[in-house]
C-alpha positions in Angstrom: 0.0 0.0 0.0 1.8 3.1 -1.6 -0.4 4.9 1.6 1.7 3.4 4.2 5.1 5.7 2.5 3.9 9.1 4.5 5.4 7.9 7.6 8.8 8.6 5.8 7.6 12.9 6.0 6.4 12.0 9.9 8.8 14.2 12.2 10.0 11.1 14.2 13.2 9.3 14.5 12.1 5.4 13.9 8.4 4.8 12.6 6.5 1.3 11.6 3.1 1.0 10.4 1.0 -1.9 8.5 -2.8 -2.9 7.2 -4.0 -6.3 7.9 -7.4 -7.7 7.1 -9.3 -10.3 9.6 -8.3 -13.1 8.1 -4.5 -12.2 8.8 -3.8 -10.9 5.4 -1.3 -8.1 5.4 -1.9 -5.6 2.9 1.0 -3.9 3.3 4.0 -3.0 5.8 6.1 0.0 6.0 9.2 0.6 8.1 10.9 -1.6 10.9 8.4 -4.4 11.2 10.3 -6.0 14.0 11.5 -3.1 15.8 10.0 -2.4 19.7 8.8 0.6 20.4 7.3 1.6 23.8 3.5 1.4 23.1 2.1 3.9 25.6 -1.2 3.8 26.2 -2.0 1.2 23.2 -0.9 -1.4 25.7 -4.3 -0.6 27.5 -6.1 -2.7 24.5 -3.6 -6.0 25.3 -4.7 -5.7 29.1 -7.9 -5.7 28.2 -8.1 -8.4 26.2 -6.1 -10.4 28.9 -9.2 -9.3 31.4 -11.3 -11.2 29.2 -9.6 -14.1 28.8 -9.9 -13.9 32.2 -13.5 -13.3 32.8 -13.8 -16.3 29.7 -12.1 -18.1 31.8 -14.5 -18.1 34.6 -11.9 -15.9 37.2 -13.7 -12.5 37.2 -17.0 -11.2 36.5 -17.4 -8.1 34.3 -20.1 -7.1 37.1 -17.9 -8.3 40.5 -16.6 -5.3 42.8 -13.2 -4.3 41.5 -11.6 -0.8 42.4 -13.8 1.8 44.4 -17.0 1.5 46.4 -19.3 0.9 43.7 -17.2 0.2 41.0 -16.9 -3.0 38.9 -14.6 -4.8 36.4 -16.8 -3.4 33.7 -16.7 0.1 35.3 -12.6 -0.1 35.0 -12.3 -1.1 31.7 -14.2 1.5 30.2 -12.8 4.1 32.1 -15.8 5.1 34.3 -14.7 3.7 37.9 -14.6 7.6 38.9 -10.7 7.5 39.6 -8.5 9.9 38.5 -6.1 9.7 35.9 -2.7 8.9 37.3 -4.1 8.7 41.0 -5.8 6.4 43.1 -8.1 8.9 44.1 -12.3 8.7 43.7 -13.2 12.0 41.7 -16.4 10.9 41.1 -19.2 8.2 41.7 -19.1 4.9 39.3 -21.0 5.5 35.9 -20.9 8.7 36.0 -18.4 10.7 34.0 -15.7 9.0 31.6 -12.7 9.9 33.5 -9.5 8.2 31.5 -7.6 6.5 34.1 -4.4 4.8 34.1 -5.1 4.5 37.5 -8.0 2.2 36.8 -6.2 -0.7 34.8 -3.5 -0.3 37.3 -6.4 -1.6 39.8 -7.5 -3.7 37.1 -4.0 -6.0 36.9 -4.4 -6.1 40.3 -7.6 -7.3 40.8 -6.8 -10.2 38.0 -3.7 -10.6 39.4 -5.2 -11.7 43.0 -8.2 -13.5 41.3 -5.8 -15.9 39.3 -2.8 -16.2 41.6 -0.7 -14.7 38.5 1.1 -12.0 38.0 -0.5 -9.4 35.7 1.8 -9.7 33.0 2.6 -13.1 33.0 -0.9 -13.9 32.8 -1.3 -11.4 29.9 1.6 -13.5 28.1 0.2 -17.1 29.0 -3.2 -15.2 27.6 -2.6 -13.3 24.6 1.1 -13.1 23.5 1.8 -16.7 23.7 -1.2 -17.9 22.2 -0.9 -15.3 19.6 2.8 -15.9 18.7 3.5 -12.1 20.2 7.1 -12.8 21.1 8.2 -9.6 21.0 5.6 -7.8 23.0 6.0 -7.6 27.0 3.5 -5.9 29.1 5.9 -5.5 32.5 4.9 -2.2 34.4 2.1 -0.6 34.5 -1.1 -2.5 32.1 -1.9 1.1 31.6 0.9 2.3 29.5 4.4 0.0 29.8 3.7 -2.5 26.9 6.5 -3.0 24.4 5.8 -4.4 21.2 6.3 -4.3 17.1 4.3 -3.5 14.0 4.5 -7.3 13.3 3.1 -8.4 16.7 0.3 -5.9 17.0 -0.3 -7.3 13.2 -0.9 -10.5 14.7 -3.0 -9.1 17.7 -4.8 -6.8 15.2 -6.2 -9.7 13.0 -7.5 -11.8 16.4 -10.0 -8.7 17.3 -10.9 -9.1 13.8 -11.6 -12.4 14.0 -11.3 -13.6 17.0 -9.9 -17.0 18.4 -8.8 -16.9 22.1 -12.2 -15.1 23.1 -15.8 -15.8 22.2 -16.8 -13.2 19.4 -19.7 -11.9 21.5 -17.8 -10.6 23.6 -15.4 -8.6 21.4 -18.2 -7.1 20.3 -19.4 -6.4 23.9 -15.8 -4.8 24.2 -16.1 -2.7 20.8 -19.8 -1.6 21.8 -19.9 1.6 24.3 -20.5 1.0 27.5 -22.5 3.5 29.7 -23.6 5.4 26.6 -23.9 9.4 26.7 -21.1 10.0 29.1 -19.3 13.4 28.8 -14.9 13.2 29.2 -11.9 14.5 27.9 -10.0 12.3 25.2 -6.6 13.1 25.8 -4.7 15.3 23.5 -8.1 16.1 21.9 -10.3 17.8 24.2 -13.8 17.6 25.5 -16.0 15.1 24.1 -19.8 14.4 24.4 -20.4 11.7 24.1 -17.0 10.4 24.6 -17.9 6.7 23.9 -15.7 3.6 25.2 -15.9 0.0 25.3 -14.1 -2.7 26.7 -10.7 -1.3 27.3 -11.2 -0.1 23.5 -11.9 3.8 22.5 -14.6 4.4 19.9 -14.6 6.5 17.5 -18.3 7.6 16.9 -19.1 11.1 16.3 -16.0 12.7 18.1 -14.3 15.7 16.5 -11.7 16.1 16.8 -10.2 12.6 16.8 -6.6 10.5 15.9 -8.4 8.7 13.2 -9.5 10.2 9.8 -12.2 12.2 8.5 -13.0 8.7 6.2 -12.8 6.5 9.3 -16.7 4.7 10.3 -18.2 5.7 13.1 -17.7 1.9 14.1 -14.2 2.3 14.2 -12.4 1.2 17.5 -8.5 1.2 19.0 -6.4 3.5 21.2 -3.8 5.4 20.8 -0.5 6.4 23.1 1.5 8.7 23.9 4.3 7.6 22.8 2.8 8.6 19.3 2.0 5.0 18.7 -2.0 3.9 17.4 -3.7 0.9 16.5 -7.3 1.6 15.1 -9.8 -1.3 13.5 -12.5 0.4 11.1 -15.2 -2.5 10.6 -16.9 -1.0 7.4 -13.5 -0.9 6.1 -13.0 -4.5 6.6 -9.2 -4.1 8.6 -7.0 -2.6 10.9 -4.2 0.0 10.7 -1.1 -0.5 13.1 1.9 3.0 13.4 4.2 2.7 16.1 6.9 5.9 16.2 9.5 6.8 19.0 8.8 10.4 19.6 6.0 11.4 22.3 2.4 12.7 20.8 2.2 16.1 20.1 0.5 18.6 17.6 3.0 16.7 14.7 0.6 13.4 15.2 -2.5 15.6 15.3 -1.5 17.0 12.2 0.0 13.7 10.7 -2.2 11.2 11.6 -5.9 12.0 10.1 -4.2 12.6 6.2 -2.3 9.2 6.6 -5.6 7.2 8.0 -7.6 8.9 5.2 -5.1 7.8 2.8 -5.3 4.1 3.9 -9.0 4.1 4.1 -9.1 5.4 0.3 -6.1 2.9 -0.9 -8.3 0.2 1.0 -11.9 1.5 -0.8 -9.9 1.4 -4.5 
């Protein structure tokens, strides 16, 4: 995909990208496939699909108590547990605001953590990396934001939400469906949204303006992005998934960059 060449103009020392369908099929690569960049926040997707394996797996419930008075599993993966953003402190009652919360998958890992008698990222590799042949991803740290991986790994993970294997596929599309619709928050980087729509662990796109993804991309469309200026984004009308990792921090070059180069895929992909 001649598309995928605008990462060369990106203002960024090191940057990977590729499109890959559901049935695995890469359409095309660009860059360093098998170089590891620090993911950022798009290791928040990975944890999430580790919770639920877990919850698959009979160890959690999306609806047990997890994190603050009130609060559930369900509450902490779409971001509405009312903690703060990088502190374990209540801001506001469960369901009630979209607060974006490292905070709140670092409870998460926790809370899986103690329900399986595994560490947090060793059960996210037994999981998902193993299973999926991810040998160059590691989610040590933080579930939130300390994920290392490659293009060609999140490849890999991008075609299992696509089509999915490890998990049942009602319940990736429980985690690509909003949860606790209507809810005002902030996407960070991109200001005030309402609604600012989440799933599972996943960001949706909707109706947000303005948003990482392009002017082209389906309201369906669902991922995350980090601020490591890394995304991942999977546009179902579109029928695949778009994977750029970089190694310089998000900033008003990725605002700028990023919506063109998505556009530019989605039209190479609609030819």
């Amino acid at each position: 995909m001649q598309s995928l060449a605008m990462i060369e103009n990106w203002p960024v020392p090191t940057a990977a990208a590729a499109v890959v369908r559901a049935d695995g099929t890469v359409l095309g690569r660009h860059g360093p496939g098998g170089h590891r960049f620090p993911l950022a926040s798009v290791t928040k997707p990975l944890a999430a699909y580790a919770a639920l394996v877990a919850y698959e797996e009979g160890a959690v419930e999306l609806d047990e108590p997890a994190g603050p008075e009130g609060s559930t599993v369900r509450h902490l993966l779409a971001h509405t547990s009312g903690l703060a953003f990088d502190e374990h402190r209540v801001t506001a009652p469960p369901g009630t605001r979209r607060l974006y919360s490292n905070a709140g998958f670092e409870v998460l890992g926790d809370h899986i953590a103690k329900a399986t008698g595994i560490p947090f990222p060793e059960y996210a590799r037994q999981a998902v990396l193993e299973p999926l042949h991810m040998t160059a991803t590691t989610l040590d740290g933080s579930p939130a934001r300390d994920g290392v991986s490659t293009v060609e790994d999140l490849v890999r993970f991008a075609a299992e939400v696509q089509a999915p294997r490890l998990l049942d596929p009602r319940t990736v599309l429980e985690a690509q469906s909003v949860v606790h619709p209507g809810l005002k928050g902030v996407l960070p980087g991109y200001g005030h949204q309402n609604p600012n729509d989440w799933g599972l662990g996943f960001e949706i796109r909707d109706s947000k303006s303005p948003h990482w993804t392009g002017t082209r991309s389906s309201p369906a469309t669902f991922g995350h992005f980090g601020q490591s200026g890394t995304f991942l984004w999977i546009d179902p009308v579109a029928g695949a998934a778009c994977v750029a990792l970089t190694d310089r921090p998000f900033g008003p070059w990725a605002a700028e960059a990023w919506t063109p180069f998505t556009d530019a895929v989605l039209a190479e992909l609609a030819a």
